[in-house]
C-alpha positions in Angstrom: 13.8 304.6 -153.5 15.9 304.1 -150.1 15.4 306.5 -147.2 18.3 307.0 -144.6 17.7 309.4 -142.2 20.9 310.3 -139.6 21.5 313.1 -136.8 23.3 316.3 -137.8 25.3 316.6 -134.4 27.8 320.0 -135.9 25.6 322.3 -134.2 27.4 320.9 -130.5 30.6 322.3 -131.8 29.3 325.7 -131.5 28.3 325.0 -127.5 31.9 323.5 -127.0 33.2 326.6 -128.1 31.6 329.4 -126.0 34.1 328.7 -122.9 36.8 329.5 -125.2 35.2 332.4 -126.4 34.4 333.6 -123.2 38.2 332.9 -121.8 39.6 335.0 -125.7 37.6 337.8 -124.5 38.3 338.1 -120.6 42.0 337.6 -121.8 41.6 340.6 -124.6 39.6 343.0 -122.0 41.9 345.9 -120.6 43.7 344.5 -117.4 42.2 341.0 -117.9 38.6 342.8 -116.6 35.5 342.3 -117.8 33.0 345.0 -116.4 29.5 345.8 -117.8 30.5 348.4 -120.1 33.0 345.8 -121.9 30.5 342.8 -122.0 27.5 345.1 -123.6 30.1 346.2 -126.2 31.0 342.7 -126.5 27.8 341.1 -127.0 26.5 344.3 -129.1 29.1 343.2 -132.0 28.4 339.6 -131.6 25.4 340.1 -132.7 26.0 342.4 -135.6 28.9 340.2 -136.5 26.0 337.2 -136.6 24.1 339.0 -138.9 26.7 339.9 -141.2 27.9 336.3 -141.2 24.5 335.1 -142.2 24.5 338.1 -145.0 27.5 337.2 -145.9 25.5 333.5 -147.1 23.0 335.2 -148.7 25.1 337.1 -150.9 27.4 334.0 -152.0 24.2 332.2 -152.3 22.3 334.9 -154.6 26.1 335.7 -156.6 25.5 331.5 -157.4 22.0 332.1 -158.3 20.6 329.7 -155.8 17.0 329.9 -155.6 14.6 330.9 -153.3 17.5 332.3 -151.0 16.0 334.1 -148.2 16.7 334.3 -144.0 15.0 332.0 -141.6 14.7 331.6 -137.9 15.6 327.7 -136.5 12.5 326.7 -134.5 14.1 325.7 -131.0 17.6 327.9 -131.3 16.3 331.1 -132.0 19.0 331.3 -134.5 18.8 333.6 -138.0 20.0 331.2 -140.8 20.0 331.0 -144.5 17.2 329.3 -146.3 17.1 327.8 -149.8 14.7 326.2 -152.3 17.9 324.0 -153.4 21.3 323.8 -154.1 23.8 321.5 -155.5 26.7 320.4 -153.1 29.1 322.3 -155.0 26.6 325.9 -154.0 26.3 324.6 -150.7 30.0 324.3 -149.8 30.7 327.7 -151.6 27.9 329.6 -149.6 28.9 327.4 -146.6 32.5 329.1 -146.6 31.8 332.1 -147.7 31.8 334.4 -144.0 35.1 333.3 -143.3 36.4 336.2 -145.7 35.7 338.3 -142.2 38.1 336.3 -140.6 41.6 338.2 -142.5 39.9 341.5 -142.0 39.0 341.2 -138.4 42.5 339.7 -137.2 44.4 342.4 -139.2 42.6 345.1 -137.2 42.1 342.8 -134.3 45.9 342.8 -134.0 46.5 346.6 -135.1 44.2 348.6 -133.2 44.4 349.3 -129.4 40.7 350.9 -130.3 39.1 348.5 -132.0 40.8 345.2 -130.6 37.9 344.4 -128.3 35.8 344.3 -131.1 37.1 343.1 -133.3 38.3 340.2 -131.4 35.3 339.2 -130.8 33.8 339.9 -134.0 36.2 337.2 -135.1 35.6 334.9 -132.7 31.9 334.7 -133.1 32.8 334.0 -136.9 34.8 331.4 -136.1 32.5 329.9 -133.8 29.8 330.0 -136.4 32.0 329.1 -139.1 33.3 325.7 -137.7 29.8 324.1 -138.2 29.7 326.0 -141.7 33.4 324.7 -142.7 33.0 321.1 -141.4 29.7 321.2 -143.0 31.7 322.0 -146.3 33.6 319.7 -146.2 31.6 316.6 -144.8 29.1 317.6 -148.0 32.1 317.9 -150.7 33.5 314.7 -149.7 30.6 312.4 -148.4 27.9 313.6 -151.1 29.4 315.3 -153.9 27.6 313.2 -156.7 24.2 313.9 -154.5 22.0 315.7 -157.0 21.0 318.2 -154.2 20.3 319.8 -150.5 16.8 320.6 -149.4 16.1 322.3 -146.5 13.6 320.3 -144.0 10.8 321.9 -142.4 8.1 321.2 -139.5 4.5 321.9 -139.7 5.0 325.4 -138.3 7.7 326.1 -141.7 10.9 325.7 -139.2 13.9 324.6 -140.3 14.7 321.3 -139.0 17.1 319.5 -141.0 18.1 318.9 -144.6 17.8 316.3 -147.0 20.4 315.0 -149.5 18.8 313.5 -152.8 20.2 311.2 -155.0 19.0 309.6 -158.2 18.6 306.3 -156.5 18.1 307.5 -152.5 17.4 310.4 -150.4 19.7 311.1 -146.5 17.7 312.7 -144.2 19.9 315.3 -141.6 17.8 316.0 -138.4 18.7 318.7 -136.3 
């Protein structure tokens, strides 16, 4: 059996985006000014916005009946992701694009409420942040390996997740993070 092991690189797209972020938000805060007040706020619903995203996983994942679905920490990000015994690539796009149901929510309140357009705002912008590695991830594993017979997480000797593994009857890909 062949073993191919590449560099899983999406997780940069996320680092590109913070600057934008940060401008969506300055640009959204009242006058254009971002004091203390506003950036607690702001960072308090990024982080429950996070969490829902990655609940939002878990429930496509268990409504697929993927097993072993549970949430894991990355080892060196100190990020909360989903975690899986296995899926097929067909799951894993589904589960993949699942959180960006937020997105019509949050914009229609975004765009609605004088109240609640600073958080939601950036409620949706953290989605979108974190859903551009999920969607490109969709697609790149609908298109490049959908005959693959499934996705394994990887893990290190402390049980971090660390990449993923793609098997195929004949081969296996190995994605490093």
């Amino acid at each position: 059996m062949e073993a191919i092991v590449r560099r899983a690189n999406g997780i940069y797209l996320q680092v590109l985006l913070a600057p934008l972020v940060a401008y969506a938000l300055l640009s959204a805060a009242p006058g254009g000014v971002l004091n203390c007040r506003v950036i607690l706020a702001a960072a308090s619903y990024a982080i429950i916005t996070a969490f829902l995203h990655e609940l939002l996983h878990v429930l496509a994942a268990l409504l697929l009946h993927v097993n072993g679905v549970r949430l894991r920490i990355v080892n060196y990000l100190a990020l909360l992701v989903l975690d899986y015994d296995a899926m097929t690539p067909r799951q894993f796009a589904l589960v993949a694009l699942a959180p960006q149901l937020l997105d019509i929510p949050l914009y229609l309140i975004a765009t609605s409420s004088r109240v609640l357009s600073i958080p939601a705002y950036t409620a949706l912008l953290v989605n979108v942040a974190a859903g551009i590695v999920d969607i490109v991830n969709a697609v790149y594993v609908a298109v490049a390996h959908r005959r693959a017979k499934r996705l394994t997480p990887l893990y290190d000797e402390h049980g971090y997740i660390v990449g993923t593994v793609v098997e195929y009857t004949d081969r296996i890909i190995v994605y490093e993070m």
